[in-house]
C-alpha positions, 0 to 999 in steps of 0.5 A: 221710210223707204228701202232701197237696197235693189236700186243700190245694189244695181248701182254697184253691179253698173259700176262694176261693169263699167269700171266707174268709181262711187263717191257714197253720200248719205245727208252730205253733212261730212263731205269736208271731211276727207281728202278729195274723192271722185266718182259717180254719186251713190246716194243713200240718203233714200234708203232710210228708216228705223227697222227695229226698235226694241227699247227693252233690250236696247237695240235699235236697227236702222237703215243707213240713211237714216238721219241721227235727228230721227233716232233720237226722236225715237229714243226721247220716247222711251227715254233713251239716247245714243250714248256716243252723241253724234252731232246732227250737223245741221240736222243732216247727219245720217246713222251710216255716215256717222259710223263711216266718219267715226263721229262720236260726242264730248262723252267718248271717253267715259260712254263710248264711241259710236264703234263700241255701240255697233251690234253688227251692219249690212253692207253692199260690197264691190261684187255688188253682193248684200253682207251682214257682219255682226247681229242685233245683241251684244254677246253677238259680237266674237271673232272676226266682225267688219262691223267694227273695220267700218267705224272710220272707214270713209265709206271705203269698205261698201256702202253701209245699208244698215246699223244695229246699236246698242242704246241707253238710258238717258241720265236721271240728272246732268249738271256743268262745272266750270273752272277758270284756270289755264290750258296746263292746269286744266289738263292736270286737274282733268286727269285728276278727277278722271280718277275718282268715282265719280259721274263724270262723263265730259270735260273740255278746257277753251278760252281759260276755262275748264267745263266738267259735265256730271250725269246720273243720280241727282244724289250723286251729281250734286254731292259731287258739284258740293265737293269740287272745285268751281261754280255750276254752270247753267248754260252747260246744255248749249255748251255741250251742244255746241261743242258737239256740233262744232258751232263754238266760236273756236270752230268759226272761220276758215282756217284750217282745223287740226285734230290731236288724238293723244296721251291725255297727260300730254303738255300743251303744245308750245305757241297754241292755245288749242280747244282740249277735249276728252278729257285731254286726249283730243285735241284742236289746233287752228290754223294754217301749220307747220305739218311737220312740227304737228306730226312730231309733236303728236309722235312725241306723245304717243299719238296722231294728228289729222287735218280735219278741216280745210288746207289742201284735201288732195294731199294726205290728211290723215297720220301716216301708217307703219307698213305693215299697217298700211298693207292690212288696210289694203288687204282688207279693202282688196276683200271687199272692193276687189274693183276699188269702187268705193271712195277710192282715195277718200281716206288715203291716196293709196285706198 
């Protein structure tokens, strides 16, 4: 457990003067993520530890170096759990650049992302000045809260030192349903069961099968396994830890790797036979592509597309903004990286 804010903020204040980019890094595990950024390295990966850890109120606080695997060691204790379930990759992943990367599990739709579990961070901006948005309990959360701006923002609006978030209980039960159907089948049965008061809380479809996870009560998970479709399934824990980690064999090679994030009702995509998550609103393409073809598809359906992984990363990867958009973005980074230090071109050639 160290902090090292001072040397940090030295850091920037040395970048200012000299006009030197950062490239931030904490574990390094995302660094495929992205396009290609160059800069002096800032490693946060030193500045790590819990701060605070109030299992009662359910808020944790920890610096932003801190890796994921040594959160959950702490939650297992008191039975709790980050309820967005970032991947450990590798067991480097860190809690700063999992909300810089927006990194959150196959539970998204129905327990939350890592963005809505943020009570509030400290951040290090441009001036080289220490910032704190937001707080440490949820109805510190009114008006205008950069905490939130920082989910998904490459490390492009400072250098995240710290993390309030809200935790959670751990389910009394969990249990995986699996269905043996096709790609449309199990977008319309997804949608479907989506519906229902019921504990659902994942459900992914690849290689023609449909997995569905169910957690709280006993009473109610197992009531509910008797009254769907399909059989349990027994390894539904290394399922869904695979999925999360992206270490199922749909993930394995080199080709590159597309994300969707779309209308869950969407239809699948002709010629493809994608991994559906969320419940059908994420989805994965591998593969090289026509971008063009990907981009209409995902505008047609109400969403975006992104190469997640792999193909050219000095080119844009991420779906084009409206310019109204696009301007807000840069106003917003303009605050707080007046000098553009920051993983400049990380999340948009123009950022």
């Amino acid at each position: 457990m160290a902090d090292q804010i001072a040397q940090i903020v030295e850091q920037v204040k040395n970048a200012r003067h000299t006009s030197q980019s950062l490239s931030i890094v904490g574990g390094g595990s995302k660094s495929f993520m992205g396009r290609v950024s160059e800069g002096q390295t800032l490693s946060v990966s030193g500045h790590s530890g819990i701060v605070t850890y109030e299992a009662v109120e359910l808020v944790l606080t920890a610096r932003g170096g801190t890796r994921i695997s040594e959160i959950q060691a702490a939650l297992d204790e008191q039975g709790q759990r980050l309820s967005f379930e970032p991947p450990l990759f590798g067991g480097n992943a860190t809690i700063g650049g999992t909300l810089a990367a927006n990194q959150s599990g196959p539970g998204r739709p129905w327990l939350g992302s890592v963005r809505d579990m943020v009570l509030g961070v400290r951040l290090v901006n441009g001036e080289g000045e220490e910032l704190r948005f937001g707080g440490q309990v949820m109805k510190n959360v009114a008006g205008y809260d950069l905490s939130r701006f920082q989910s998904g923002a490459m490390g492009t609006l400072g250098v995240i030192t710290e993390v309030s978030l809200k935790v959670l209980p751990k389910p009394a039960c969990c249990r995986t349903v699996k269905i043996s159907c096709g790609a449309a089948e199990a977008v319309a049965t997804m949608n479907r069961l989506a519906g229902t008061p019921k504990p659902l809380t994942a459900a992914c479809w690849v290689n023609e099968a449909l997995y569905l996870r169910l957690e709280g009560a006993e009473s109610a998970v197992e009531g509910t396994i008797a009254q769907w479709p399909g059989e349990a399934f027994d390894d539904g824990e290394s399922f869904w830890a695979d999925l999360r980690e992206q270490q199922h064999s749909f993930f394995a090679g080199d080709q590159p790797l597309w994300r969707f994030s779309t209308n869950s009702a969407a239809p699948v995509m002709a010629g493809e036979s994608p991994l559906i998550d969320w419940g059908g609103s994420q989805r994965w393409v591998r593969g090289e592509q026509d971008e063009a073809r990907l981009q209409q598809w995902a505008r047609d359906q109400g969403g975006s597309v992104s190469r997640y992984r792999g193909g050219d990363r000095s080119a844009e990867i991420n779906p084009p903004l409206a310019e109204p958009i696009k301007r807000l973005h840069q106003r917003v980074k303009h605050a707080v990286d007046p000098h553009g230090l920051f993983n400049p071109g990380r999340l948009y050639s123009w950022l």
